[in-house]
N, C-alpha and C positions, 0 to 999 in steps of 0.2 A: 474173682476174689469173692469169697463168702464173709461175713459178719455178723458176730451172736452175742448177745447178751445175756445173762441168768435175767429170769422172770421177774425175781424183785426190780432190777433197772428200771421198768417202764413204770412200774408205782411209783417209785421213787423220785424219778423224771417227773412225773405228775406232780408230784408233792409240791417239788423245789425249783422246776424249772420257770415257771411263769414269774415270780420275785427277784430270782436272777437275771432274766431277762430285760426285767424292767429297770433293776438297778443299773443295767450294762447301757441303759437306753436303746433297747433294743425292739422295735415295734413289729413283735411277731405276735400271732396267734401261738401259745404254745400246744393248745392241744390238736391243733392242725400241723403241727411242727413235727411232732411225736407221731401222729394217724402217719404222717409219709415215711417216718423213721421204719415205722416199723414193715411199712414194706420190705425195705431194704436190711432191715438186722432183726435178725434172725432170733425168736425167744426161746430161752433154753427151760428147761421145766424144772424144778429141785431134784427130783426123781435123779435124775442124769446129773448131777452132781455133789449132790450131798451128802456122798460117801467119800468125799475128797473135803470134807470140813475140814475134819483136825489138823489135816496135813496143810490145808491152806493157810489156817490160824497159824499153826506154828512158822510159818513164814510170813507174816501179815502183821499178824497181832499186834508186836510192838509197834507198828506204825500207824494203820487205822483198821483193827479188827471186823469192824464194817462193812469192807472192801473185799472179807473174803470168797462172796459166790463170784466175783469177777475172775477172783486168781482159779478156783475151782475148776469154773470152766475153762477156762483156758488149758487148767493142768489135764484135763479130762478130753478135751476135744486137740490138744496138742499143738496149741496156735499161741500167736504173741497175742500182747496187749496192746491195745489203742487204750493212749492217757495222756494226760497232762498233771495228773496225778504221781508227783515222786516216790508217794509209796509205794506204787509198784518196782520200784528201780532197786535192784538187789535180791529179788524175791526168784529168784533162778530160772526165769522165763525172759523173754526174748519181749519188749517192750518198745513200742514206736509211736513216736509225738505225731503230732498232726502235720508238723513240717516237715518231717520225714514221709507222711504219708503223702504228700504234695507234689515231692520228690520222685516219687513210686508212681504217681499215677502221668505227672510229667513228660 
């Protein structure tokens, strides 16, 4: 099983992960956290999906337009979404929670 993210993620992840972390009481290193992520998931470059914008907005947008280089690549590389995130639920891809993925690897 492969795992990809659009490029912004791991800025992003930078940003907001380490706050989160700590409000959740959660005592990790975050940017030791993300160095091993990203072994394992894969970073996608805009290049390779940014021509899947408008199509993703207009599927996104009304819920959190932010969200859209996730659905991108997804629409582009032809795979579901890892979320916990409900805005992706409805947006015509194929979406699976963590507990479903628990399930999967089980």
């Amino acid at each position: 099983m492969k795992f990809f993210a659009p490029d912004v993620a791991y800025a992003d992840a930078r940003k907001y992960l380490p706050a989160l972390l700590k409000k959740r009481g959660v005592d990790i290193n975050a940017a030791l956290l993300l160095d091993r992520l990203e072994g394992v998931v894969q970073s996608i470059e805009a290049e390779l999906y940014d021509g899947l914008q408008q199509q993703a907005l207009q599927r996104i947008a009304i819920r959190d337009a932010d969200d859209w280089p996730v659905l991108a690549c997804a629409m582009k590389l032809g795979c579901p979404v890892w979320t916990e995130d409900a805005d992706f639920f409805g947006t015509g891809l194929a979406t699976w929670t963590t507990d479903r993925i628990a399930l999967y690897f089980a």
